[in-house]
C-alpha positions as CSV (number, residue, x, y, z in Angstrom):
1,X,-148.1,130.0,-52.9
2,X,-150.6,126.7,-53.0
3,X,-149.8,126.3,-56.4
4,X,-145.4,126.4,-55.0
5,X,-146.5,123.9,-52.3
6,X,-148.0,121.1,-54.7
7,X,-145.3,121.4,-57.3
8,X,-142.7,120.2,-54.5
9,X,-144.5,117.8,-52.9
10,X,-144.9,116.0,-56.5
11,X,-141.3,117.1,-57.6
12,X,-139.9,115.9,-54.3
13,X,-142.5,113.7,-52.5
14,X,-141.1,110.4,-55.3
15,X,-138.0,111.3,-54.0
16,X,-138.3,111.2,-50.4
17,X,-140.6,108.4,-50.2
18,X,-137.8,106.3,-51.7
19,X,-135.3,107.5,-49.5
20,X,-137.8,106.6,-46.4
21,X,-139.2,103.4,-47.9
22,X,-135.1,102.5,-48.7
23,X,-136.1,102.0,-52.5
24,X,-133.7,102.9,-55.2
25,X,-134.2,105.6,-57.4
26,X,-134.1,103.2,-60.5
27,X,-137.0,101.8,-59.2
28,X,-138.9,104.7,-60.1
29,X,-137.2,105.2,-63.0
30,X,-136.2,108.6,-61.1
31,X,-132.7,108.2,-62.4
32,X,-133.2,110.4,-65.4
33,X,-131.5,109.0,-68.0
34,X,-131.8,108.9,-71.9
35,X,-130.1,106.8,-74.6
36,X,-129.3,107.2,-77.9
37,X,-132.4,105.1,-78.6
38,X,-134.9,106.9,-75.9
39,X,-133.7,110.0,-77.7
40,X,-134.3,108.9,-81.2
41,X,-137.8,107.3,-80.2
42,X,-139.0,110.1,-78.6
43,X,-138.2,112.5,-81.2
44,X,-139.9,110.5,-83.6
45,X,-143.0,110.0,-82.0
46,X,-143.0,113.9,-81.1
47,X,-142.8,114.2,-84.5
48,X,-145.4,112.1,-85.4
49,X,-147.9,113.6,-82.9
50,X,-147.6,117.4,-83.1
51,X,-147.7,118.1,-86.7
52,X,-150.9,116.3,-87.5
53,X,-151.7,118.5,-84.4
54,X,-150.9,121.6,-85.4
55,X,-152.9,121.1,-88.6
56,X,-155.7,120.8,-86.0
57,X,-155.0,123.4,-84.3
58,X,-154.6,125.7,-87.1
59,X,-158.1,124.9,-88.4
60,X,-160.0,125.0,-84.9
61,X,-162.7,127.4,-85.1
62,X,-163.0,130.8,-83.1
63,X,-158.8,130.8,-82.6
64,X,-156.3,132.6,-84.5
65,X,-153.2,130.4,-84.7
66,X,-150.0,130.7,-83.8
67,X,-150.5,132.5,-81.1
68,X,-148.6,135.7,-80.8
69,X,-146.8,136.5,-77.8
70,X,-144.0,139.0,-76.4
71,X,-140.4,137.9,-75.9
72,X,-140.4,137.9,-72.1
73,X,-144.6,135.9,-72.7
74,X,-142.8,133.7,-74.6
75,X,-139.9,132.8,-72.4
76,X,-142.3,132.8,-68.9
77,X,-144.6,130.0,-70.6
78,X,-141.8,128.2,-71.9
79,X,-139.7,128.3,-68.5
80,X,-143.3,126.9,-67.1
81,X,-144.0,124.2,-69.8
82,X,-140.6,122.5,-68.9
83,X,-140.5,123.0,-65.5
84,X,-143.9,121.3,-65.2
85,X,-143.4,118.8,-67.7
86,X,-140.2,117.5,-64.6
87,X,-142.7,118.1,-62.3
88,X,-145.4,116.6,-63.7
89,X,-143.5,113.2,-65.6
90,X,-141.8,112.9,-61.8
91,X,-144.9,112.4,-59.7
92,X,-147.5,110.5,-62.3
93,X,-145.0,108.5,-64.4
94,X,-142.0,108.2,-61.9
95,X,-144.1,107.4,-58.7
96,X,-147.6,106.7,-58.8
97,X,-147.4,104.7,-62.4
98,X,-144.3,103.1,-60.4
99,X,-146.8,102.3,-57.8
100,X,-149.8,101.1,-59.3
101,X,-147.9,99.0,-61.8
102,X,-147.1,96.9,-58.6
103,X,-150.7,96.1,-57.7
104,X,-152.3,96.6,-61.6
105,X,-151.3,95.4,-65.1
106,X,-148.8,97.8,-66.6
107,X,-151.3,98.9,-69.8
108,X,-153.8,99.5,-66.7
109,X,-151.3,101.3,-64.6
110,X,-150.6,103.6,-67.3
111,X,-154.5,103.9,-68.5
112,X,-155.1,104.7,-64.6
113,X,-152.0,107.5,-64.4
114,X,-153.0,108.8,-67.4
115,X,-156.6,109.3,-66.5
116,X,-155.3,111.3,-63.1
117,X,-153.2,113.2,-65.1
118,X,-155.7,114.8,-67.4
119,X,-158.1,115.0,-64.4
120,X,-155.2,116.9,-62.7
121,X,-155.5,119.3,-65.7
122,X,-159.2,119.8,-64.6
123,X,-158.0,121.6,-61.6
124,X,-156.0,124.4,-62.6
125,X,-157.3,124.5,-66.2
126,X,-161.9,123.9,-66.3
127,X,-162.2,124.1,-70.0
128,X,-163.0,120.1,-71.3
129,X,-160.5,120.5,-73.7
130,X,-157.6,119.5,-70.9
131,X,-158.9,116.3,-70.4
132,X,-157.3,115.4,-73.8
133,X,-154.2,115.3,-71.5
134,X,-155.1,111.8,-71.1
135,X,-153.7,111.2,-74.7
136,X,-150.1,111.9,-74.4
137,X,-150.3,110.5,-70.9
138,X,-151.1,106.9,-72.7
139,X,-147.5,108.6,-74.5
140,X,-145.3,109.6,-71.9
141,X,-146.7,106.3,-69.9
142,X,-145.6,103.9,-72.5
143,X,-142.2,105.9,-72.6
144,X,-142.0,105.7,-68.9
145,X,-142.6,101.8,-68.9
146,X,-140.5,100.9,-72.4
147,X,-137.5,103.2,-71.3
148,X,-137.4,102.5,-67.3
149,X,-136.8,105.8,-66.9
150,X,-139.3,109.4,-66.6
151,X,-136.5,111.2,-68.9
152,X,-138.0,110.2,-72.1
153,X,-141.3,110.6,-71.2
154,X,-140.3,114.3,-69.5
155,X,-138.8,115.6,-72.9
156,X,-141.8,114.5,-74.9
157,X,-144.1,116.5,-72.4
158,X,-141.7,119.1,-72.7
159,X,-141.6,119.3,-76.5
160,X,-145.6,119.3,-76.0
161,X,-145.3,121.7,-73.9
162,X,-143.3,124.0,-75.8
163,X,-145.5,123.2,-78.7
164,X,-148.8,124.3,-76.8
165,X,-147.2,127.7,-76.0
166,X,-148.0,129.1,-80.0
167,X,-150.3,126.7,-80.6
168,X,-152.7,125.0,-78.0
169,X,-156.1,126.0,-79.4
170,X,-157.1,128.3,-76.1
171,X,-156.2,132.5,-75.5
């Protein structure tokens, strides 16, 4: 139920404080779009990320890789990865890398987000091995920012996401 609680006040929270602070959506880049080029440029960098990663992965001692998983595993933790990956790219990237980008540098607004993100990891997930979150944070920041919207940066989470389902060197 906590866990319910916190994913709507960072899904919806960006939201309604632009609807109270009369801010427009765009703003936050909470308008969700993706062109052509986004598309392309995410793809690409997806691609250029997650398969030296799963060569990683597939070598990382003590872990049999891919994992192997049921249908109905398989379809709960991908429903989860993409849901979170909204979630998630809505509150850090839409809002607070909106908001510390007015008072910081943008490279130290999304160094700053990024850094809260992994550390958000910490919490649900203790093993040190989620703090290399921070890494595609720098990513899905520098989508955020070059794109002016989260929608880029919310598919390339997602793909990782996806990704870390069969291969994410953990049980």
């Amino acid at each position: 139920m906590v866990a319910m609680i916190i994913a709507a006040t960072m899904l919806y929270g960006p939201y309604l404080w632009c609807r109270v602070c009369r801010e427009p959506l765009e703003n936050f880049g909470l308008h969700w779009t993706l062109s052509r080029k986004a598309l392309a440029e995410t793809l690409i960098i997806a691609t250029l990320t997650l398969i030296p990663l799963t060569a990683v992965a597939l070598h990382w001692p003590g872990v049999t890789l891919p994992h192997i998983l049921t249908l109905k595993e398989s379809l709960l933790r991908l429903t989860a990865g993409v849901v979170a990956s909204i979630v998630e790219e809505t509150f850090f990237r839409g809002w607070l890398q909106t908001l510390l980008s007015r008072h910081l540098r943008s490279v130290t607004a999304i160094i700053a987000t990024s850094a809260l993100f992994a550390l958000s990891h910490r919490i649900a997930h203790p093993e040190p091995i989620f703090l290399a979150t921070f890494f595609p944070g720098l990513v899905m920041g520098l989508l955020r920012q070059r794109h002016g919207s989260v929608a880029p940066a919310a598919l390339y989470h997602s793909l990782g996401n996806l990704w870390a389902v069969w291969f994410f060197p953990l049980p």
